[in-house]
C-alpha positions in Angstrom: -150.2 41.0 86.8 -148.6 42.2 90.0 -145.1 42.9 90.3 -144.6 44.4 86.7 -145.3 42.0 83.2 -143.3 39.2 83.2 -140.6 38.2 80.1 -142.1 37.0 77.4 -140.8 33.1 77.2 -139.3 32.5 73.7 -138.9 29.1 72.2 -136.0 29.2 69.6 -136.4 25.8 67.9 -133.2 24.0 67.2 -133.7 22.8 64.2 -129.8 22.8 63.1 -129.7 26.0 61.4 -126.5 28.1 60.9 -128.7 31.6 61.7 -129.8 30.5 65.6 -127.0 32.5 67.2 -128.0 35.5 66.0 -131.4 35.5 65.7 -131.4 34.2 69.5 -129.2 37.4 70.3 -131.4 40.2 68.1 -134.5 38.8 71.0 -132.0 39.1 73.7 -131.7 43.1 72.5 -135.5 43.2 72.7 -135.5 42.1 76.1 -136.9 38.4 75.3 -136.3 35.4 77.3 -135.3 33.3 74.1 -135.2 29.6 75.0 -132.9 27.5 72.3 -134.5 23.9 72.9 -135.2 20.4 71.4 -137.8 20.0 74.4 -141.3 19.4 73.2 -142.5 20.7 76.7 -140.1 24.1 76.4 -141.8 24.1 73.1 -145.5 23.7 74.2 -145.1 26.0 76.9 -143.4 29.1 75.5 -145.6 32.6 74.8 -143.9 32.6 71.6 -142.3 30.0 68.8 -139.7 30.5 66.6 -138.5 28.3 63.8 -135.2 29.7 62.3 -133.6 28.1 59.5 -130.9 28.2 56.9 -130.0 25.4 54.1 -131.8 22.5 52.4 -135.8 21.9 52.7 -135.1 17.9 53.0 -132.1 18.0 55.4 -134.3 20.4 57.4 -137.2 18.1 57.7 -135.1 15.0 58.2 -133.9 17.4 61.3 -137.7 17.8 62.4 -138.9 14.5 62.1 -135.7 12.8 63.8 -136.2 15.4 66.6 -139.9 14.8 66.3 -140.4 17.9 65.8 -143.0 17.9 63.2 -145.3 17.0 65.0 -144.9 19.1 68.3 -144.6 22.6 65.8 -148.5 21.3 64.6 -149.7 21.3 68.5 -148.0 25.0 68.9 -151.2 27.1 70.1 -148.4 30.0 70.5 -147.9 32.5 67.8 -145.3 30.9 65.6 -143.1 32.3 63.3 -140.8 30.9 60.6 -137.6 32.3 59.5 -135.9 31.8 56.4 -135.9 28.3 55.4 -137.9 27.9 58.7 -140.6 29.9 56.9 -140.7 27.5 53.7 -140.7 24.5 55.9 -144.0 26.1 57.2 -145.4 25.6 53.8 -146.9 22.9 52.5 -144.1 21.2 50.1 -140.8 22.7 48.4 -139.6 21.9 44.7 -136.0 21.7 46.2 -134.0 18.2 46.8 -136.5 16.7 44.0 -139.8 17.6 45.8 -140.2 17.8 49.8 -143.3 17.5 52.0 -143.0 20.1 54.3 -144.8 21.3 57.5 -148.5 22.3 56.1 -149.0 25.0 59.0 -149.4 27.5 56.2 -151.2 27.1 52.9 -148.8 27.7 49.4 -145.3 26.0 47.8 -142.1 26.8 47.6 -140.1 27.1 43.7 -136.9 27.8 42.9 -136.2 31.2 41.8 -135.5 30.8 37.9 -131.7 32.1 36.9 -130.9 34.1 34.0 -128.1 36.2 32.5 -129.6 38.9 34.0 -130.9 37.5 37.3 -128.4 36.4 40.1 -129.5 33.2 41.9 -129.5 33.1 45.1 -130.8 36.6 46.0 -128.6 38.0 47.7 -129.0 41.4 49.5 -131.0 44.2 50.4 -134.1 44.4 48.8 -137.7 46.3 49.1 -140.9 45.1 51.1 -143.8 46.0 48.9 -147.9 45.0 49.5 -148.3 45.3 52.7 -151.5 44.4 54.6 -152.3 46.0 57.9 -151.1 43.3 60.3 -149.4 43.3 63.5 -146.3 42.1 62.6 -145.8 44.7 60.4 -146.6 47.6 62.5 -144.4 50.7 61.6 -142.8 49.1 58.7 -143.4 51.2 55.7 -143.9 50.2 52.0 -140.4 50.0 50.3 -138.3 49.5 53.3 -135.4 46.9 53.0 -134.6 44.0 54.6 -131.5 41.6 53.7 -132.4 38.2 51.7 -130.3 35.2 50.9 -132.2 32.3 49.4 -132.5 30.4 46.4 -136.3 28.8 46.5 -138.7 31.2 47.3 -143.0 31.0 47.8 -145.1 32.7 44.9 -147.4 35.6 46.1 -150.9 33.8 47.2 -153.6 34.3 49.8 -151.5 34.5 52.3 -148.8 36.5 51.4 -149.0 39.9 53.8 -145.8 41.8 52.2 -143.7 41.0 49.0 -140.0 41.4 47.3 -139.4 41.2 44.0 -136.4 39.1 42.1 -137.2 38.9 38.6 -140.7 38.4 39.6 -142.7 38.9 42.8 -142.1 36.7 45.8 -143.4 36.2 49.2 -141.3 37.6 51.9 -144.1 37.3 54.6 -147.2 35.1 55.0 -149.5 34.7 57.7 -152.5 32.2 58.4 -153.9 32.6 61.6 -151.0 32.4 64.6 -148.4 31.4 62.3 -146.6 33.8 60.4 -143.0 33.7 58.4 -140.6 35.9 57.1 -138.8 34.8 54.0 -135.8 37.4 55.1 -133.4 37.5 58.0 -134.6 39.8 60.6 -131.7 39.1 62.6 -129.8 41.1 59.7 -132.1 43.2 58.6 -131.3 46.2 60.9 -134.2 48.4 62.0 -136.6 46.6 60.0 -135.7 43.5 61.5 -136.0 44.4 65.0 -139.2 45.9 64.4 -140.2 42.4 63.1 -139.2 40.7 65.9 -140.4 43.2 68.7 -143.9 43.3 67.2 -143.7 39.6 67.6 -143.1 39.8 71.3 -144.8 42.5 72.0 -147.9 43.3 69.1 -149.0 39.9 68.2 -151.9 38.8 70.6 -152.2 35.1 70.8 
């Protein structure tokens, strides 16, 4: 393209989450053109789709489907990403609030993370990536690195899990199926990891 490449066009989907200021920001340090929008044309139209999230499965669906929103993240021929609870509503249905239908843009379901005496619930904190696969949206992130959680329901390791956590027992903390990807951590506060995360989105992932 003449004239230098142009900003990549971010759509930051408002789905009512708490975490949209900052994760807007972190793309703003990478030199992204983040969009925050309810606009199923902004939506269609971006490079790149994110879905950010923080709460409750159901109040987070009732969000998308009042918005319409559900349906315009299944026509998305962008990469997409999910973050947080925007991951799990990627998923197919959630145990929380009773049982939810989610999203189905990525095959698996989320549980809550049993508590114990000896198990804090939510997870809170810093905690390790392990299982990596080679993917682009973890290029130059190492086995063991940390990146800061805060959830209570988590998705069990499956098929399309591409790096893991464990809390008591192992737990997804990225999947991937074709363009859509989602990070069960905060990359917005998950410091150098993070923004690795969210450059390689920009920049690495080809659509």
């Amino acid at each position: 393209m003449s004239g230098g490449r142009a900003a990549t066009r971010v759509a930051l989907v408002d789905g009512g989450g708490t975490n949209i200021g900052s994760v807007s920001y972190a793309l703003e340090r990478l030199g992204a053109t983040a969009r925050l929008t309810t606009d199923p044309g902004d939506i269609l139209a971006a490079d790149r789709v994110i879905l950010p999230g923080v709460g409750a499965a159901a109040a987070g669906m009732r969000r998308l489907r009042e918005l319409g929103l559900d349906e315009v993240l299944t026509q998305v021929q962008a990469p997409l990403l999910g973050v947080c609870l925007g991951m799990q509503l990627l998923l197919d249905r959630s145990e929380e609030d009773g049982g939810v239908q989610t999203l189905g843009l990525i095959p698996g379901e989320v549980r809550a993370i049993p508590a114990s005496a000896a198990l804090r619930v939510p997870h809170m904190g810093w905690n390790a990536l392990v299982d990596l696969a080679e993917d682009p949206l973890l290029d130059g992130i190492s086995p063991g690195e940390r990146a800061y959680f805060v959830h209570s329901y988590a998705a069990p390791p499956g098929p399309h899990t591409i790096a893991s956590t464990t809390h008591g027992a192992p737990w997804s903390a990225v999947v991937r199926d074709g363009l859509r990807w989602g990070a069960q951590f905060h990359p917005e506060r998950s410091a150098d990891v993070g923004a690795r995360l969210l450059r390689n989105f920009i920049q690495r992932v080809e659509p």
